[in-house]
Backbone as a printed PyTorch tensor [residue, N CA C, xyz], in Angstrom:
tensor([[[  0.8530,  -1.1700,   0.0000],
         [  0.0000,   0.0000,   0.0000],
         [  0.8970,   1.2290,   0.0000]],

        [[  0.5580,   2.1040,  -0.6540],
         [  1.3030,   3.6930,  -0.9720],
         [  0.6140,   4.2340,  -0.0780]],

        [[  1.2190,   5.3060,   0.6960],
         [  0.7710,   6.5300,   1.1480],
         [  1.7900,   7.1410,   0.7470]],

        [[  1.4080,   8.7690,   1.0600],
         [  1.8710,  10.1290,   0.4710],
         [  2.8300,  10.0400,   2.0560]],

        [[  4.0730,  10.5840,   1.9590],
         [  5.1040,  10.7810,   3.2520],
         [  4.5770,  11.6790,   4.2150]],

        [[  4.2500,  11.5820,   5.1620],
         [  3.9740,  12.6000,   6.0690],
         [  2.2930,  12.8970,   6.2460]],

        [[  1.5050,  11.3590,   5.3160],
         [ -0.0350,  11.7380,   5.5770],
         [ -0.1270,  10.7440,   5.9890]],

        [[ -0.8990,  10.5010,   7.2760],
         [ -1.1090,   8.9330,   7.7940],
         [ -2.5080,   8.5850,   7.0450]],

        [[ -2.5570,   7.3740,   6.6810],
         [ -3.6900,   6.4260,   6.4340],
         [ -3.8800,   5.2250,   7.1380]],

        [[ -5.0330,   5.1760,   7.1930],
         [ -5.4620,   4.1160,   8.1110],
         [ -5.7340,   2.5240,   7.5230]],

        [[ -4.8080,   1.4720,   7.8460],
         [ -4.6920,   0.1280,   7.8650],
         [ -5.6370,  -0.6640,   8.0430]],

        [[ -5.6190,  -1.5610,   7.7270],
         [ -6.6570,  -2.9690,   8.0510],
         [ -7.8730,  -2.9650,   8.1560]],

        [[ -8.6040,  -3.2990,   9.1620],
         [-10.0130,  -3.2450,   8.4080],
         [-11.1150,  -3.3570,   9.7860]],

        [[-12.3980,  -2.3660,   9.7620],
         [-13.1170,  -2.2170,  10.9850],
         [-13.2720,  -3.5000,  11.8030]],

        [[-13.3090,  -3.0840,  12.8000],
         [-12.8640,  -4.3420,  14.2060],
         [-14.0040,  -5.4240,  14.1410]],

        [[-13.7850,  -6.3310,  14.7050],
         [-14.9400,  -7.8190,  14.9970],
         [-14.9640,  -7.6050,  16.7220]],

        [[-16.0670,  -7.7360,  16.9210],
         [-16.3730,  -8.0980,  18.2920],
         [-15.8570,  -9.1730,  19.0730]],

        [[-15.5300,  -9.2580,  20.1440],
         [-14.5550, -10.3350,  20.7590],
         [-13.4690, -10.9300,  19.8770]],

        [[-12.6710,  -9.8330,  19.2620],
         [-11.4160, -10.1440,  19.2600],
         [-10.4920,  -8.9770,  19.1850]],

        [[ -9.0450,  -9.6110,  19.3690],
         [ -8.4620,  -8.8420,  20.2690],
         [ -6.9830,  -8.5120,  19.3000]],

        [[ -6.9050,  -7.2920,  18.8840],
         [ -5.6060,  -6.8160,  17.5560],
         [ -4.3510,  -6.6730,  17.9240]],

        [[ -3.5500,  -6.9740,  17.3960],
         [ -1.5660,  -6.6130,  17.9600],
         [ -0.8230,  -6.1690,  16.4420]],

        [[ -0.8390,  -5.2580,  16.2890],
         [  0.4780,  -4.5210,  15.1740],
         [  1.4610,  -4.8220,  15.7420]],

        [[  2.9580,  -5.2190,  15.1040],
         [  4.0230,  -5.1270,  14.9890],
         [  4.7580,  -5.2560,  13.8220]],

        [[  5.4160,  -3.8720,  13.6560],
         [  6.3260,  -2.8440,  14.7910],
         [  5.2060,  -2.3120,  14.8930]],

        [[  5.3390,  -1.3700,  16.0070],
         [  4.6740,  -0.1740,  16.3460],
         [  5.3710,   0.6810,  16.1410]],

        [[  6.4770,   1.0380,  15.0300],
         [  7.1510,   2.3200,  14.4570],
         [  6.0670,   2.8620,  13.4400]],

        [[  5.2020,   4.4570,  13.6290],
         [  4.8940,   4.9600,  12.5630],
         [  3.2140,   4.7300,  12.7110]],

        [[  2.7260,   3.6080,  13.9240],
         [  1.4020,   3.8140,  13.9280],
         [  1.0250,   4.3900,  14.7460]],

        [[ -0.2470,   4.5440,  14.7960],
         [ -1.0190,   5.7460,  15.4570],
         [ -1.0270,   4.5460,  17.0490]],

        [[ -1.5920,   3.0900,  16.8600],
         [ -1.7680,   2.3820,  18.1660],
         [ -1.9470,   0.9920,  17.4710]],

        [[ -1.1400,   0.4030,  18.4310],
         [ -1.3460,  -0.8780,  18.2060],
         [ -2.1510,  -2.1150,  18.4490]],

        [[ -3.1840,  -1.5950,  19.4710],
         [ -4.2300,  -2.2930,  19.6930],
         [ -5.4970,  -2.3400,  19.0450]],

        [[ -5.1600,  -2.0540,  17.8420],
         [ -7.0010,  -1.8590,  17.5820],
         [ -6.4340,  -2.2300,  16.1450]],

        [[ -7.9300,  -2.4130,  15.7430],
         [ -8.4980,  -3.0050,  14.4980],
         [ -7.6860,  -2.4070,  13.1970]],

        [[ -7.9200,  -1.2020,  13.2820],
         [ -7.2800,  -0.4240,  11.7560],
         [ -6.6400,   1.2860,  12.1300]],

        [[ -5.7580,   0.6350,  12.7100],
         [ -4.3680,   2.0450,  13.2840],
         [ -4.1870,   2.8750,  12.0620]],

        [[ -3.5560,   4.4340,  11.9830],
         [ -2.9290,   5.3280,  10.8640],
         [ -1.7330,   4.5940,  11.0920]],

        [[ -1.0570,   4.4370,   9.4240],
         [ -0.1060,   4.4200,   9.5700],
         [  0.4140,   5.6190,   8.8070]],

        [[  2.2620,   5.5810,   9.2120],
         [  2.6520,   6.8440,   8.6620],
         [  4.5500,   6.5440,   8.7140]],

        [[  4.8420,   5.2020,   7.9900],
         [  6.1720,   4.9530,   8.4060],
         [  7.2380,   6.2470,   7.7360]],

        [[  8.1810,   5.8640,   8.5500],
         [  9.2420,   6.8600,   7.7770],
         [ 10.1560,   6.2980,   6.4410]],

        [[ 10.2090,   4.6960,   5.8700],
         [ 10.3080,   4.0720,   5.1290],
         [  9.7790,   2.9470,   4.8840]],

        [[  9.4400,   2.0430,   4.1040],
         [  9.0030,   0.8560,   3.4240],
         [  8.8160,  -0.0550,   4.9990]],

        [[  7.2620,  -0.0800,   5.6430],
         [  7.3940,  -0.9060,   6.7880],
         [  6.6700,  -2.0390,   6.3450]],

        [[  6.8840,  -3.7250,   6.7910],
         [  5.6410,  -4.3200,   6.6100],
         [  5.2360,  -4.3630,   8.0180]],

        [[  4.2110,  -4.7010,   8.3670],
         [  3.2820,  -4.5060,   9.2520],
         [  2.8470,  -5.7680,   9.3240]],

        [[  2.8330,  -6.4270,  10.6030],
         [  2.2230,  -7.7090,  11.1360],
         [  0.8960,  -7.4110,  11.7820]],

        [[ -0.4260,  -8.1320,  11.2830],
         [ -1.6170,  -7.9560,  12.4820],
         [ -1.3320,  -9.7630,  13.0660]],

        [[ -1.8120,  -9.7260,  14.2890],
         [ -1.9710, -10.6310,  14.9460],
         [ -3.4160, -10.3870,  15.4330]],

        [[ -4.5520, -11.2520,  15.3060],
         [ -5.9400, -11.1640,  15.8350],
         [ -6.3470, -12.5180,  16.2170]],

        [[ -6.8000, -12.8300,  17.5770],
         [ -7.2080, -13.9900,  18.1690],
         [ -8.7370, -13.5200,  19.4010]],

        [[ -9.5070, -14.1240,  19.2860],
         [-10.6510, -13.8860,  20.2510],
         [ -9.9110, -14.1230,  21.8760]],

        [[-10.9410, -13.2650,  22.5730],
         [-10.6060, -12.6050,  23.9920],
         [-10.6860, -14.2570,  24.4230]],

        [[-10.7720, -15.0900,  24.1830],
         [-11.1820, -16.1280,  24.8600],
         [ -9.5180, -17.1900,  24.5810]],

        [[ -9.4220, -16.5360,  23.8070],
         [ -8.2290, -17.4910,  23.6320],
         [ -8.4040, -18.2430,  22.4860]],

        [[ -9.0570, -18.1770,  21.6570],
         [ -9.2820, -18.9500,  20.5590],
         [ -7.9970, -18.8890,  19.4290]],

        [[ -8.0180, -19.3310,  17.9090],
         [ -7.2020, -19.6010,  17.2790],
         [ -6.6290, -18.5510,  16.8840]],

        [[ -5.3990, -18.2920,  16.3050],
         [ -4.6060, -17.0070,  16.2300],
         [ -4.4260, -17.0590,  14.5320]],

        [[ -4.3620, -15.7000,  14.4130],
         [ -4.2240, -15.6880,  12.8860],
         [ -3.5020, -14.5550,  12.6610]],

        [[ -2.7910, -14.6860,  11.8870],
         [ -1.6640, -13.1410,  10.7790],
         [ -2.0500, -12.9830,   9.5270]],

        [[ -1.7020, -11.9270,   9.3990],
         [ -2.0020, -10.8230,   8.0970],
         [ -1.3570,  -9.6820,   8.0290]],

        [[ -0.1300,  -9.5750,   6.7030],
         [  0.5360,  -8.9000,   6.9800],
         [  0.0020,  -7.5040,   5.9080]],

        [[  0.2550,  -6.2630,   5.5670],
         [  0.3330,  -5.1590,   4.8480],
         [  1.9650,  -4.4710,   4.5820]],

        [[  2.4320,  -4.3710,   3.7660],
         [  3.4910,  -3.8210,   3.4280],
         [  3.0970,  -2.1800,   2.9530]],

        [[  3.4580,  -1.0950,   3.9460],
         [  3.4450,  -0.0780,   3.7780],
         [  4.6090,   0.6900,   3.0250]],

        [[  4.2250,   1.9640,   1.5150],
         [  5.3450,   1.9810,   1.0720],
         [  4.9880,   3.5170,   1.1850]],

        [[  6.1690,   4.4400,   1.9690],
         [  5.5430,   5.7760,   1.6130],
         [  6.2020,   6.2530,   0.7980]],

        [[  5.9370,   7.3240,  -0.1230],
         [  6.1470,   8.1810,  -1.1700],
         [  6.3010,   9.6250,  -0.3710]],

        [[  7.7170,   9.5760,  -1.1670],
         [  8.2640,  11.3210,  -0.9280],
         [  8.4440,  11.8720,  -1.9950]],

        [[  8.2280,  12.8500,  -2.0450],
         [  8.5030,  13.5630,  -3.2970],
         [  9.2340,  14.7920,  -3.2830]],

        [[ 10.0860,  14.9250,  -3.9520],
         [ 10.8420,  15.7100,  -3.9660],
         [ 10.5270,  17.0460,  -4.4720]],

        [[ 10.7180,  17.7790,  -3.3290],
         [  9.8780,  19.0910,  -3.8130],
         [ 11.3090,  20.4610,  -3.6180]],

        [[ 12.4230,  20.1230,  -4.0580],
         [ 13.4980,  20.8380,  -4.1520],
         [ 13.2840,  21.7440,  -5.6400]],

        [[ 13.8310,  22.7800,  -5.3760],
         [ 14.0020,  23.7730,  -6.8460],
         [ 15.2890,  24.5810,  -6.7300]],

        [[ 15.8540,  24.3760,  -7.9520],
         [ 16.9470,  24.9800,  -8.2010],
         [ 16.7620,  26.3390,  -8.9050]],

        [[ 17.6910,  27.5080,  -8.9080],
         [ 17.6600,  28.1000,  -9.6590],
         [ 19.1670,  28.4200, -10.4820]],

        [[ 18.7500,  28.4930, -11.9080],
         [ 19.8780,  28.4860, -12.6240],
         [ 19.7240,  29.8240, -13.0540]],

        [[ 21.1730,  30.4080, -13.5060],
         [ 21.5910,  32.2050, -13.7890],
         [ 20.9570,  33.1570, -12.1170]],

        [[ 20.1170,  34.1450, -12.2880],
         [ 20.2190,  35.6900, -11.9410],
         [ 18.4590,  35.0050, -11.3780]],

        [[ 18.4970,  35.4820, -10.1230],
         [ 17.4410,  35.6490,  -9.7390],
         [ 16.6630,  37.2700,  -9.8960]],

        [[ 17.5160,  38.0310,  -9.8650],
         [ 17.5240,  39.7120, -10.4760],
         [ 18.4120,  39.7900, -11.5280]],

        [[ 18.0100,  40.2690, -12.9720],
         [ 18.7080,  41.1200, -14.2100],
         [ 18.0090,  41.8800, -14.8660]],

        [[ 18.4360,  42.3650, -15.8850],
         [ 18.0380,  43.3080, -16.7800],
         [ 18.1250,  42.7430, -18.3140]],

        [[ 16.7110,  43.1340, -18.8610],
         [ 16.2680,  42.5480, -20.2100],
         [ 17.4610,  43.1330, -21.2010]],

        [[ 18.1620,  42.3370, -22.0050],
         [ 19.2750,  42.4710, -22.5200],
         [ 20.3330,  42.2850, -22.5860]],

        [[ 21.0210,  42.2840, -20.5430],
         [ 22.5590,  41.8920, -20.7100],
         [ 22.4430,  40.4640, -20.5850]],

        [[ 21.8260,  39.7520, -21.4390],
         [ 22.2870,  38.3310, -21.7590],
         [ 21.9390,  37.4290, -20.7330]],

        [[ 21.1990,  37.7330, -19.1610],
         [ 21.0500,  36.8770, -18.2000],
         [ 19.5760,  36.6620, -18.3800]],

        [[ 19.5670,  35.6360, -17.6240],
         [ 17.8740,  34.8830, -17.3650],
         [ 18.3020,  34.3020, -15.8090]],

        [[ 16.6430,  33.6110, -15.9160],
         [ 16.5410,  32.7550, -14.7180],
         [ 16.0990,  31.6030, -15.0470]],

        [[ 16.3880,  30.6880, -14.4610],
         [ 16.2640,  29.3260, -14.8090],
         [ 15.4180,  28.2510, -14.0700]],

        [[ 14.3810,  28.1860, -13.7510],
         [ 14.0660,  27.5140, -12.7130],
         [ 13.6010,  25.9780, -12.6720]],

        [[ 14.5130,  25.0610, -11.8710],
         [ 14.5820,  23.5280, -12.3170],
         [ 13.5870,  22.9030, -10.8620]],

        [[ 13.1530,  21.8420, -11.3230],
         [ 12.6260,  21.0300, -10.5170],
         [ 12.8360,  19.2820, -10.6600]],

        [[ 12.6620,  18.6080, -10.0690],
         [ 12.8740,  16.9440, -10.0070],
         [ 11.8060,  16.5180, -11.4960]],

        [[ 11.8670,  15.8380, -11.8290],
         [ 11.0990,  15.4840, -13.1100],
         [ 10.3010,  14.4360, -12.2170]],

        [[  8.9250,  14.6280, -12.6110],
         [  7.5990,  14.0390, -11.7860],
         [  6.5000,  13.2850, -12.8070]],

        [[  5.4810,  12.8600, -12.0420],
         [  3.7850,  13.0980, -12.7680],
         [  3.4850,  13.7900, -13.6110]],

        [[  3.0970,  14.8670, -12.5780],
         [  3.0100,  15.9650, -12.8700],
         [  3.7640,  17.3580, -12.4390]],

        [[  3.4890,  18.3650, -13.0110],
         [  4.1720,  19.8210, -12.3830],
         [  3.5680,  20.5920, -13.0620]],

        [[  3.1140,  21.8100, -12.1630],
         [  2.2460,  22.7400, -12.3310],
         [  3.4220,  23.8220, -11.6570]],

        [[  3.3560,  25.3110, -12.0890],
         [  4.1420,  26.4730, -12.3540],
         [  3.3590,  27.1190, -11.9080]],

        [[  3.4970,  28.3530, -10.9240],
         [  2.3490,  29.0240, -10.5810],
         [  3.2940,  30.1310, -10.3160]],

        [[  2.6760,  31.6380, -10.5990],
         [  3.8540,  32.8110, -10.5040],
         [  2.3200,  33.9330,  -9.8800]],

        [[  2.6040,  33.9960,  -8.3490],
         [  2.2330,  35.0440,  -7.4990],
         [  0.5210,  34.2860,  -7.3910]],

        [[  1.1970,  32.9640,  -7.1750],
         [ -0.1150,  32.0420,  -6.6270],
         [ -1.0250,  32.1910,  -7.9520]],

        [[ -0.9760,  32.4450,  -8.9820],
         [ -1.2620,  31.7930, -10.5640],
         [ -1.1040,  30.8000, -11.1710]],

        [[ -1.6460,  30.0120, -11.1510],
         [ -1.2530,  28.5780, -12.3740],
         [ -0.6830,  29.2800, -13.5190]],

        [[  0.2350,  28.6730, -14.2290],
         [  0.8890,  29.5560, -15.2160],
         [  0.2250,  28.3220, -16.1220]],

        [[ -1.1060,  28.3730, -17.5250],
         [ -1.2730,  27.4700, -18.1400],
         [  0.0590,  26.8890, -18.8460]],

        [[ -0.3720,  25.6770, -19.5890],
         [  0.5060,  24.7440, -20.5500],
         [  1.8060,  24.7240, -20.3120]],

        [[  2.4060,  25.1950, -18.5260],
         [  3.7450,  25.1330, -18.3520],
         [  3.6100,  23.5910, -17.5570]],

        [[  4.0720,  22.5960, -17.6650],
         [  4.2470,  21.4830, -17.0410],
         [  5.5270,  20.7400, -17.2260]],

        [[  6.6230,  21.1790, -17.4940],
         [  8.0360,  20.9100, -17.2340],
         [  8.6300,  20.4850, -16.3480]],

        [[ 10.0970,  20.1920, -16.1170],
         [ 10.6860,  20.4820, -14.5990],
         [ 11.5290,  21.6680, -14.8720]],

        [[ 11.3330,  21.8700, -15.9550],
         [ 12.5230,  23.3650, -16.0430],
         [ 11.8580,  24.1760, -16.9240]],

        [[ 11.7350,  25.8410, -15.9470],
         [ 10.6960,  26.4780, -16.4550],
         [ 11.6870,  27.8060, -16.4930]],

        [[ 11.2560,  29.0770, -17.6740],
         [ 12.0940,  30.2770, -17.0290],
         [ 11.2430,  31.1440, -17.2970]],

        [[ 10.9540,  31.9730, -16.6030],
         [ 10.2480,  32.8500, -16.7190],
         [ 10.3830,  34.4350, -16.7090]],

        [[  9.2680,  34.6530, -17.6780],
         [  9.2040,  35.9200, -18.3700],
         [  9.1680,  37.1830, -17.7190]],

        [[  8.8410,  37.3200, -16.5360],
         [  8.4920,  38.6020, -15.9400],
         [  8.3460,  38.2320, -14.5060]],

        [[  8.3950,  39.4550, -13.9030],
         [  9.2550,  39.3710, -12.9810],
         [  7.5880,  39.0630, -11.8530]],

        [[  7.8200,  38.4200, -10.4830],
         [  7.0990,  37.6400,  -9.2250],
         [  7.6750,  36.8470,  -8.7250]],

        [[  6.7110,  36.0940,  -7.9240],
         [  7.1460,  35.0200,  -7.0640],
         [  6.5240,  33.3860,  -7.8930]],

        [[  7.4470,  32.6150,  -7.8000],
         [  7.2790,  31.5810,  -8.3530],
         [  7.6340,  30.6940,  -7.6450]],

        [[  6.3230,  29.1170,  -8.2230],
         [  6.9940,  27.9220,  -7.4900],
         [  6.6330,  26.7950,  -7.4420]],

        [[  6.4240,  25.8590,  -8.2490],
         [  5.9770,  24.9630,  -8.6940],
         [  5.5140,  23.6880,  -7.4220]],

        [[  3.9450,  23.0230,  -8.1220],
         [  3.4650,  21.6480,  -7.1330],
         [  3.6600,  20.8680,  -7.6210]],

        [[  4.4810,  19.7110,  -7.3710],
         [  4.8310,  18.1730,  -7.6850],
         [  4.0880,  17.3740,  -7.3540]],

        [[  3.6920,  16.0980,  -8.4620],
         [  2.9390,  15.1710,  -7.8810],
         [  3.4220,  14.0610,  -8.7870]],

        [[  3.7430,  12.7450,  -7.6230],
         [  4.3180,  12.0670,  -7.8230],
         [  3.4330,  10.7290,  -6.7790]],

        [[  2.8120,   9.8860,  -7.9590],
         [  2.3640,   8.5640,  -7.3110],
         [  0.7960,   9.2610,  -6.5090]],

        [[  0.2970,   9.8190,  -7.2660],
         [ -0.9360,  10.7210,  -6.4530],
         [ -0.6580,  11.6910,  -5.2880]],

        [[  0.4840,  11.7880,  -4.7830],
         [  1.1200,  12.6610,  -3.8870],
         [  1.8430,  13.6930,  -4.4520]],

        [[  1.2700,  15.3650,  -3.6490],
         [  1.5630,  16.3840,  -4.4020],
         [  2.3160,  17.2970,  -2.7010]],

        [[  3.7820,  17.7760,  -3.0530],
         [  4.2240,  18.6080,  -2.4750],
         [  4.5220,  20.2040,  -3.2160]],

        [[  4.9540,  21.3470,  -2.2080],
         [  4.7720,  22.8510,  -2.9990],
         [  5.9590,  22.9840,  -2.8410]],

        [[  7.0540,  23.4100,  -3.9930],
         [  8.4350,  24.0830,  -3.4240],
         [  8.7010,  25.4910,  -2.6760]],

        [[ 10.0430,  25.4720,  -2.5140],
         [  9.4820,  27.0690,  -1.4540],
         [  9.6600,  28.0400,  -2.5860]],

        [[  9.4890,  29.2670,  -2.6800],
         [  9.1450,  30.1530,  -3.4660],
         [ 10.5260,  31.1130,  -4.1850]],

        [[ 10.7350,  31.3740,  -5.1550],
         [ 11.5770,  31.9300,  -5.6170],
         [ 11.2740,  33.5790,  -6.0920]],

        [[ 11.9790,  34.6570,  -5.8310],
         [ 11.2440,  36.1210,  -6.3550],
         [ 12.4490,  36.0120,  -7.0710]],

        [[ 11.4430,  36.7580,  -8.6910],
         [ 12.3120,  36.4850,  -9.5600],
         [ 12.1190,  38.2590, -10.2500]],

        [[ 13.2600,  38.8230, -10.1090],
         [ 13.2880,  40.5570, -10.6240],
         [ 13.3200,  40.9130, -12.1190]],

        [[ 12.6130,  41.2290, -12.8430],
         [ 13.3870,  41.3230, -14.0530],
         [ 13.0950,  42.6840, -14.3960]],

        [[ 14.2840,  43.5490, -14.4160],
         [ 13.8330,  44.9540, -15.0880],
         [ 14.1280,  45.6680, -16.5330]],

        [[ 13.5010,  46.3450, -17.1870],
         [ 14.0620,  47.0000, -18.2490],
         [ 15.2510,  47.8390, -18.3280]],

        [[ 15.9850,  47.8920, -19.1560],
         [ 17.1150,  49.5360, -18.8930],
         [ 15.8210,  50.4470, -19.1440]],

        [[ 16.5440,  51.4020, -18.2340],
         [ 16.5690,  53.1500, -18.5740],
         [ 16.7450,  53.5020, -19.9610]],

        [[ 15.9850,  54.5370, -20.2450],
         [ 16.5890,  54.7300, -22.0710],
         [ 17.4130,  55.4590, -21.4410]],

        [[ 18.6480,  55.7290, -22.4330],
         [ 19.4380,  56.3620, -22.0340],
         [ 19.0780,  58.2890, -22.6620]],

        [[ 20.3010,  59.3890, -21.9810],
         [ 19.6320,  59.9720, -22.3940],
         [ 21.1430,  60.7350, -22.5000]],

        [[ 21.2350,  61.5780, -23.9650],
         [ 22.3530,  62.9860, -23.9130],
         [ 22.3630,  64.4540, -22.9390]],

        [[ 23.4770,  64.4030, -22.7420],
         [ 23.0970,  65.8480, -21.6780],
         [ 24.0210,  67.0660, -22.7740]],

        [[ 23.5480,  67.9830, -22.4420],
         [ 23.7200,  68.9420, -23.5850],
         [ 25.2820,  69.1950, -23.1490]],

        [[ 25.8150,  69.6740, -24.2620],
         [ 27.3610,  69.9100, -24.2970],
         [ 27.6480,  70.8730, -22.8230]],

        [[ 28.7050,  70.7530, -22.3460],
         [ 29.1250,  71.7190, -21.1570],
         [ 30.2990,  72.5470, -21.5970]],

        [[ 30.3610,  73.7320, -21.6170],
         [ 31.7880,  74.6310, -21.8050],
         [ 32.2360,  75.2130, -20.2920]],

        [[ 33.3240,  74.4080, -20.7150],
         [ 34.6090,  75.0360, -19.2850],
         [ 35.7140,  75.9390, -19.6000]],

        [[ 36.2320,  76.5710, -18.6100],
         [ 37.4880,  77.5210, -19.0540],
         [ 38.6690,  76.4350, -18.5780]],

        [[ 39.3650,  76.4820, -19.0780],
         [ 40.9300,  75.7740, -18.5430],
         [ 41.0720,  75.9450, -18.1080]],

        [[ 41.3860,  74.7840, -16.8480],
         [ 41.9660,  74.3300, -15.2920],
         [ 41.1630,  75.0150, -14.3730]],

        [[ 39.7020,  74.9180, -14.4230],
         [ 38.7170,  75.6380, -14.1870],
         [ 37.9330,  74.4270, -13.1810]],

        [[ 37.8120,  73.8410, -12.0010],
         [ 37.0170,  72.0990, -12.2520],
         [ 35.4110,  72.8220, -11.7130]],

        [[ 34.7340,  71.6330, -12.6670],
         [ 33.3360,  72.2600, -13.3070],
         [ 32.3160,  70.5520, -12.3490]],

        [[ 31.1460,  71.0580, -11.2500],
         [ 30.6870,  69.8470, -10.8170],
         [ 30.1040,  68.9680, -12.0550]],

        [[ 29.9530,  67.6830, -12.4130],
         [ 28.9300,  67.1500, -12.9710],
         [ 28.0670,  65.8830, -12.3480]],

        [[ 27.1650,  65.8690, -12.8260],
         [ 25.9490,  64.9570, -11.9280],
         [ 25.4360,  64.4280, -12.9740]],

        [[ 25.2300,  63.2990, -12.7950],
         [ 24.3840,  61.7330, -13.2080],
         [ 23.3930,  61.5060, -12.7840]],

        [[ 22.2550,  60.9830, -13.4810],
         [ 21.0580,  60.0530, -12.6730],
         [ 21.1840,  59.2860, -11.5410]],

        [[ 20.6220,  59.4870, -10.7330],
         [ 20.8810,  58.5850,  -9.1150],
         [ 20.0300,  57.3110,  -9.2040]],

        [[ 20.3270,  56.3440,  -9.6620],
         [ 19.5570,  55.2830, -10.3710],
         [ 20.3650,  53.9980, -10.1840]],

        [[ 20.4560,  52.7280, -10.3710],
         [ 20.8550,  51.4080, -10.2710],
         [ 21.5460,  51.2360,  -9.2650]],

        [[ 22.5750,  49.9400,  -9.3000],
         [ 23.4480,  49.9400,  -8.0740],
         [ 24.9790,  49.8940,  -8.1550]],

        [[ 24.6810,  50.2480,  -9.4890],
         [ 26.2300,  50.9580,  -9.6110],
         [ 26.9230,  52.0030, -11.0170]],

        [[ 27.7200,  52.7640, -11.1570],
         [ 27.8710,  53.5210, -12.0740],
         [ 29.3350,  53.6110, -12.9060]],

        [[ 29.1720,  54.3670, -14.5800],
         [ 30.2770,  54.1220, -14.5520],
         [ 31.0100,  55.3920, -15.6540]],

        [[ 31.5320,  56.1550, -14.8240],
         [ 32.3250,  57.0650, -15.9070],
         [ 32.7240,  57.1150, -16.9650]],

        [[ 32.6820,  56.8910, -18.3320],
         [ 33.5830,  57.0280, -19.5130],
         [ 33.8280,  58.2580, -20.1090]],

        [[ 34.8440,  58.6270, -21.1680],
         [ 35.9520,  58.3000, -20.4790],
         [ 36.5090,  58.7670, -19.4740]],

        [[ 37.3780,  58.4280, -18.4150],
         [ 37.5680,  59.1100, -17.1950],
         [ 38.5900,  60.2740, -16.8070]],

        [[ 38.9790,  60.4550, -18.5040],
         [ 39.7850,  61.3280, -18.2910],
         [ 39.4980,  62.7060, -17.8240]],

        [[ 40.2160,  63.0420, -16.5570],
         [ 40.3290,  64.1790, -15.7120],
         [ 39.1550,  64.7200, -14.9690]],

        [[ 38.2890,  63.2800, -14.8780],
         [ 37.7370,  63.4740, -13.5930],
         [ 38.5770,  63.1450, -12.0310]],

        [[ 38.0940,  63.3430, -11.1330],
         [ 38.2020,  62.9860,  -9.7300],
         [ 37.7630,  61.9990,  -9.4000]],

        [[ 36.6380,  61.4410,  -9.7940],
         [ 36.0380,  59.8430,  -9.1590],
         [ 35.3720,  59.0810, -10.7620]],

        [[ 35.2790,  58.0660, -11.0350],
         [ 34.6170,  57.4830, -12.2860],
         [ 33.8150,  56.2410, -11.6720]],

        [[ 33.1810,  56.3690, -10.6060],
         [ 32.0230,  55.4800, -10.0480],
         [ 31.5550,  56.1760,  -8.6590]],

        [[ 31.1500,  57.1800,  -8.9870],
         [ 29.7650,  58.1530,  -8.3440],
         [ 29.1300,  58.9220,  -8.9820]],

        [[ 28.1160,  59.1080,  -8.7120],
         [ 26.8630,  59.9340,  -9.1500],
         [ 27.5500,  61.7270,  -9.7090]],

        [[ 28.1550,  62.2520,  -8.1760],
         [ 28.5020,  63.5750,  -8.8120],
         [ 29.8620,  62.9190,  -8.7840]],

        [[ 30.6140,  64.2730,  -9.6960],
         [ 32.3110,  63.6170,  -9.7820],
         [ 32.9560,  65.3180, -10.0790]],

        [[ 34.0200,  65.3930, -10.0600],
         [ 34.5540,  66.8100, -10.5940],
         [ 35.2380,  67.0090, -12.0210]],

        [[ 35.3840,  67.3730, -12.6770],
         [ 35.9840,  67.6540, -14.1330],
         [ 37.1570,  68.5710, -14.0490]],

        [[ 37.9930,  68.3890, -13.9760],
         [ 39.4530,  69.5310, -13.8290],
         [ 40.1960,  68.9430, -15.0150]]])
């Protein structure tokens, strides 16, 4: 018998009057005295019933081989969990190959995505449900950034007098910056910089 890992189901079969039940092991059941215990092993258990009337009468076994199912509900991510449309990065998002797999981005089913490796287009939270052997686990969630560039933009010509240093200022924008060319500034990765 399959169960799903971590859901107990219940064994054997409603009780008979004057008689008297014994499971062994008792690893993984709910109780071992009764008719039809949860089980919930942590790997492949078989399960012994022993049932004989209160009186002492004839003894009988019957065994169940319990098999639980885990499923692997790990997700990888491959490249940039944050980039920008253009410099060549993505995100990659892998899962165990299953049943089934369903893609869901900001608790959305994402239709006709059923892969284990999905990448996606725009930017949320993502995170696919596995189901494997009728048993379905949720991975944990991935936020995935994706932004456009800035258009860029010309700043009108500047006239300086010689050996004169003149402030200049940049957009205060991304998380990092970059001077070209740097000749005869003071800094070439900050916002303002000096020109001499």
């Amino acid at each position: 018998k399959g169960i799903c890992f971590g859901s107990p189901e219940q064994i054997g079969a409603p009780p008979r009057p004057g008689i008297y039940y014994e499971w062994s092991p008792q690893d993984g059941l709910s109780e071992t005295n009764i008719s039809n215990p949860f089980a919930n092993p942590a790997q492949t258990t078989t399960y012994t019933l022993t049932s004989r009337s209160y009186g002492g009468g004839c003894m009988a076994k019957d065994e169940v081989v319990v098999r639980p199912v885990v499923v692997d509900n790990s997700i990888s991510l491959l490249g940039k969990e944050m980039y920008c449309v253009g410099d060549g990065d993505s995100a990659v998002l892998k899962v165990v190959p299953a049943d089934a797999i369903r893609w869901y981005r900001n608790e959305s089913l994402i239709t006709d995505e059923n892969e284990s490796v999905y990448r996606p287009m725009e930017s949320g939270e993502y995170f696919a449900e596995i189901e494997k052997f009728g048993c379905t686990a949720v991975t944990e969630r991935k936020n995935i950034l994706i932004e456009s560039p800035r258009s860029a933009i010309a700043y009108p010509p500047l006239y300086v007098v010689a050996n004169n240093a003149v402030n200049m200022q940049a957009r205060d924008f991304g998380s990092s910056l970059l001077w070209r060319p740097g000749t005869f500034l003071n800094t070439t990765n900050t916002v303002n910089t000096v020109f001499n």
